[in-house]
C-alpha positions in Angstrom: 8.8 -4.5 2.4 7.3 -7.8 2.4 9.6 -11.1 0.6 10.5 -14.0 3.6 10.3 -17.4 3.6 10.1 -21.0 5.9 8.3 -24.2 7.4 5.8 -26.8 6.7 2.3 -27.0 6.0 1.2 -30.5 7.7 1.2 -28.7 11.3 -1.5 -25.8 10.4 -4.3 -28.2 10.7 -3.2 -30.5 13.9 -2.5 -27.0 16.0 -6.0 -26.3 16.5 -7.5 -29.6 17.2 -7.4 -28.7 21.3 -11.0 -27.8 22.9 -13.1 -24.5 22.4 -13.6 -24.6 26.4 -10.4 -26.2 27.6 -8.7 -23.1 25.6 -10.5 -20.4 26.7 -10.4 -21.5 30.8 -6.6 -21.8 29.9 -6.3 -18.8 29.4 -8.7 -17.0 31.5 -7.0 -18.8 34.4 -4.4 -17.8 33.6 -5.3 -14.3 33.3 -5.5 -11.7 36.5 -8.4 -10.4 38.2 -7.5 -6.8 37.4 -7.1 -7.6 33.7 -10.4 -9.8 32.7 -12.1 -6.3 31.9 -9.5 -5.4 29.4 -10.0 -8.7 27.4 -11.5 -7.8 23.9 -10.8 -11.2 22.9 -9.6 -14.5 23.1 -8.1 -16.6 20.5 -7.4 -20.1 21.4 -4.9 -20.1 25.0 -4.1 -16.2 24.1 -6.3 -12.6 24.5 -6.1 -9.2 23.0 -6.5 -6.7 25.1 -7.9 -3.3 25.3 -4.0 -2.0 25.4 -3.4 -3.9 22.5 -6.3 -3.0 20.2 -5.9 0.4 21.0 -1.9 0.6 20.1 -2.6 -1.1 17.1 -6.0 1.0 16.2 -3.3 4.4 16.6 -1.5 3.3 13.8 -3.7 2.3 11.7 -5.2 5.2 12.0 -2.0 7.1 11.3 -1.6 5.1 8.2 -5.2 5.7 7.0 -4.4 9.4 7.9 -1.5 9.4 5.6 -3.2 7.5 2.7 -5.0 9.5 -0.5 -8.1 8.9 0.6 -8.2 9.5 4.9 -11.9 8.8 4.8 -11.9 6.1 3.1 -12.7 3.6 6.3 -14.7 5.2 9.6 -13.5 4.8 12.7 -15.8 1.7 13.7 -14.8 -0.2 10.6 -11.6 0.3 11.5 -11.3 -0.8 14.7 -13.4 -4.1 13.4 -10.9 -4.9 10.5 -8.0 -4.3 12.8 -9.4 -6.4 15.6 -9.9 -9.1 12.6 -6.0 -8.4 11.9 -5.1 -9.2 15.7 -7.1 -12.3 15.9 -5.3 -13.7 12.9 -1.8 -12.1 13.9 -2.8 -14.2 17.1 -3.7 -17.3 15.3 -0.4 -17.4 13.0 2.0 -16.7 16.3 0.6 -19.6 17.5 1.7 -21.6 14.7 5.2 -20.1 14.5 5.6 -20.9 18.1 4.1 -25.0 17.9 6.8 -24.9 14.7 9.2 -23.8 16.7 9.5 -21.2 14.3 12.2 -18.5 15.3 13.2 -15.0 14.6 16.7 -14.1 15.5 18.3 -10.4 16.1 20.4 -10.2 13.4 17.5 -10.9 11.1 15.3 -7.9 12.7 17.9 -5.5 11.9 18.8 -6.7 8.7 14.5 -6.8 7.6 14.8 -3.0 9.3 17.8 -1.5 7.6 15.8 -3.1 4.5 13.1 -0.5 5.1 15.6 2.3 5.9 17.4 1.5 2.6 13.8 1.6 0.7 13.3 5.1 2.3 16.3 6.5 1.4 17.5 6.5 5.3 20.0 5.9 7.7 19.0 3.8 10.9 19.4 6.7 13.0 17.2 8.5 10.5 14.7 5.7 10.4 14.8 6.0 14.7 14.2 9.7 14.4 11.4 9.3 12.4 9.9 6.8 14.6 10.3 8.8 17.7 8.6 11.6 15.8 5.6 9.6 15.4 5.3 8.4 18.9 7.1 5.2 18.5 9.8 3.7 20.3 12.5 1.9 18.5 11.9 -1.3 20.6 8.5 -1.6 19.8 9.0 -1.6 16.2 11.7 -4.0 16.5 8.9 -6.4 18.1 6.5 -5.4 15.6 8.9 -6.4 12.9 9.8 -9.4 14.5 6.5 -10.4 14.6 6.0 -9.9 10.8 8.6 -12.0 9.9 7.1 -14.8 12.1 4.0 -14.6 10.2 5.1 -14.2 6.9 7.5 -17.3 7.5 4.3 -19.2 8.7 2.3 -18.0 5.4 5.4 -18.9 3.4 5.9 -22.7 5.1 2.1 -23.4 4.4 1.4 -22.0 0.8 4.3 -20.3 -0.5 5.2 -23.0 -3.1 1.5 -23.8 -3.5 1.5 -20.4 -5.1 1.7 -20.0 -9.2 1.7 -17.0 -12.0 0.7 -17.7 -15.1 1.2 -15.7 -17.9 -2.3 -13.6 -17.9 -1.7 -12.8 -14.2 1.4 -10.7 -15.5 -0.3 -9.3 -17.9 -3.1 -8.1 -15.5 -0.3 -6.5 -13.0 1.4 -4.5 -15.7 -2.5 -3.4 -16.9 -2.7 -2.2 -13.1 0.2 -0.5 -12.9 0.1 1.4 -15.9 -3.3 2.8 -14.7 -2.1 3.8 -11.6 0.9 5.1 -12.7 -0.7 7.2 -15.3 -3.1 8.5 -13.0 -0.3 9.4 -10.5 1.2 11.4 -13.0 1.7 15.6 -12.9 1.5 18.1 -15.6 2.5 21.6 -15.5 0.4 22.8 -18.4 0.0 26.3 -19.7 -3.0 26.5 -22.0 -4.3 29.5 -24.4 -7.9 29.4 -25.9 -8.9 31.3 -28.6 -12.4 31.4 -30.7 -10.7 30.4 -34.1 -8.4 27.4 -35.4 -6.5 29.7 -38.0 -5.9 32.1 -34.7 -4.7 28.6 -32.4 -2.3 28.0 -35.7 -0.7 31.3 -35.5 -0.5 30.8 -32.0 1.7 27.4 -32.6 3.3 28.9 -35.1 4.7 31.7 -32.8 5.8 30.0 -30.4 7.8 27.0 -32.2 9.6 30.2 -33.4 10.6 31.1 -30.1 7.9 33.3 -28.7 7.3 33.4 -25.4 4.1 32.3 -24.6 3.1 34.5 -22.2 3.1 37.3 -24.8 1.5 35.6 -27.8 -2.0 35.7 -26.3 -2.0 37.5 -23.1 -5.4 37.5 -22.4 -6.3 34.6 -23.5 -3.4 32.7 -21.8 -3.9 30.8 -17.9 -1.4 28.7 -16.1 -2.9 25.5 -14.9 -0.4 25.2 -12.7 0.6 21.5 -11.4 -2.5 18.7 -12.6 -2.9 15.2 -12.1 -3.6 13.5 -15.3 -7.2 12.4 -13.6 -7.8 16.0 -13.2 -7.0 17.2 -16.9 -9.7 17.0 -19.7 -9.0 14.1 -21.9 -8.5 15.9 -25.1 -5.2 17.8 -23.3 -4.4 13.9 -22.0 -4.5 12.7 -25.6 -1.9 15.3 -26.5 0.5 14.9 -23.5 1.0 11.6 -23.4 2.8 11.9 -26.0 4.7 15.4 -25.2 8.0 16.7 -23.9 8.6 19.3 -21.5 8.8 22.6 -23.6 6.4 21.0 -26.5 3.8 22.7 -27.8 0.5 20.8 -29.0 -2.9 22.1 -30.8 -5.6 23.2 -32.2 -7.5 21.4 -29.8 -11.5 21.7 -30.0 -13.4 22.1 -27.6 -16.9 23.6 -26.6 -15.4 26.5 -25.4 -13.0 27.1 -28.6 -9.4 25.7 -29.7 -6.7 25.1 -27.1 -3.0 25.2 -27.4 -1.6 23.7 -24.7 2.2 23.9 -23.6 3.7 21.4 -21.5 6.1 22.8 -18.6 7.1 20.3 -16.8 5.7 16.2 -15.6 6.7 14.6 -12.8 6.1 10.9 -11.9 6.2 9.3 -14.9 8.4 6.2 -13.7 10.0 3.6 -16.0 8.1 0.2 -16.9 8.6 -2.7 -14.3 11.0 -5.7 -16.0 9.2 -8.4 -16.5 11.3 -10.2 -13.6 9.7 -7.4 -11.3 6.1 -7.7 -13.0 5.9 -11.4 -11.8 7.4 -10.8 -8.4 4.5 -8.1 -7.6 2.2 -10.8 -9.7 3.0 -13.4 -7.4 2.6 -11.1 -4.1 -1.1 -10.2 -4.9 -1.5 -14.3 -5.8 0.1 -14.7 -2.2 -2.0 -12.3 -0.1 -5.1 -14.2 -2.1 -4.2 -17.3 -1.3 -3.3 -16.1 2.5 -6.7 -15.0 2.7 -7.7 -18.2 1.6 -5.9 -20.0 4.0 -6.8 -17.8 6.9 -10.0 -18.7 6.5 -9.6 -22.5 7.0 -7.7 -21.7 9.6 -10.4 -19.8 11.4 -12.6 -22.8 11.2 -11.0 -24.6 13.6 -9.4 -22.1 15.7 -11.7 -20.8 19.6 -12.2 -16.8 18.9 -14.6 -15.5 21.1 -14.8 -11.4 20.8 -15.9 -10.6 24.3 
């Protein structure tokens, strides 16, 4: 969900060369009475307000909800790298807009029916699901238009500054075979018995066609569903290299020899191309160099968290 592209670099560093003071009474004066005490911060001639840290600290913390690990971040560190996102959100508008940067209609709903598409849905799935979680379809229009603005800015200022090299591939696919091996499932049935000549009958049965809940009754337990992070390594060794319905032993262990039959694995997905592998290579180069970039940008921008 990310991939757009635009502008020029040279502007990035003239935007900001306006006055601390002269941009904050800008925009104070220009702010009303009734709304001074909901300014969290200002950022050049523009604020964040309470209403807008909070909207943006709900979904965040839907998404952190929804993550694998919900705890990962506590509430006040939250709200202090989201207020951090704001800021820069704020900082990058404001080059879109000096640019004269635009976002038209037709490219909103063509970046949303992207996302639909990449979750399997129709549009008026997509606005269901939206509604659902408490948001309006117009707002997520804005909020999409406003990601494209800033990814065009990121892309005019260092997208071609960006390279892969051949290691950084390499790194990726090293990365994504971890993860991918550690989001996989394994339905594993597994017998332990106190002898290897006992585990080889075992095997022996059941590559006969025994079924296995009858060889060794007693001795027999259903794992049930485990991620390959939560199996013991010697059963790992074995099912990497299984089928569903195989059948692999002796294997030794402290507690006696295991013969382990493999009923079914789930999320072992197929090998990125190497045209994908430097796409994502080149994304995680981006967001570095973004990062990078921000922080010159910060350097001569006014932020003043009030």
């Amino acid at each position: 969900m990310t991939k757009r592209t635009l502008v020029l670099f040279a502007l990035i560093f003239s935007v900001f060369f306006i006055s601390a003071s002269i941009a904050a009474n800008t925009n104070l004066a220009a702010a009303s009475s009734e709304n001074l005490d909901r300014v969290v911060a200002v950022v050049n001639s523009s604020v964040i307000t309470r209403n807008e840290l909070d909207a943006a600290m709900t979904q965040a913390s839907k998404q952190l909800a929804a993550s694998a690990n919900p705890n990962a971040v506590s509430d006040t560190k939250l709200k202090q790298l989201v207020l951090q996102q704001l800021i820069d959100e704020k900082l990058q508008l404001e080059l879109a807009e000096r640019a004269k940067i635009t976002i038209s209609d037709k490219q909103v709903t063509q970046a949303i029916q992207r996302i639909a598409q990449g979750y399997q849905l129709t549009l008026p799935q997509l606005k269901e699901k939206l509604q659902q979680e408490g948001m309006s379809y117009t707002a997520y229009r804005k909020m999409i238009h406003k990601q494209l603005l800033v990814h065009q800015v990121q892309q005019s200022a260092i997208g071609n500054k960006v390279t892969v090299t051949p290691a950084d591939v390499d790194a990726v696919l090293a990365q994504y075979q971890a993860q991918s091996k550690n989001q996989q499932a394994f339905n594993v049935i597994d017998i332990v018995v106190d002898t290897k000549q006992h585990a080889e009958q075992i095997i022996g049965q059941l590559k006969n066609g025994a079924d296995i809940n009858t060889v060794a009754p007693n001795n027999t337990k259903d794992l049930g569903w485990k991620t390959a992070e939560t199996l013991p390594s010697l059963f790992l060794q074995q099912l990497e290299s299984m089928q569903t319905g195989d059948v692999a032993g002796p294997i030794q262990a402290p507690n006696g020899f295991h013969v382990i039959k493999l009923m079914g694995m789930h999320g072992n997905g197929t090998t990125p191309t190497q045209a994908q592998l430097k796409n994502m290579a080149y994304q995680m180069q981006f967001q570095k160099a973004v990062e990078e970039w921000m922080k010159t940008i910060r350097k001569t921008a006014y932020v003043k968290i009030t």
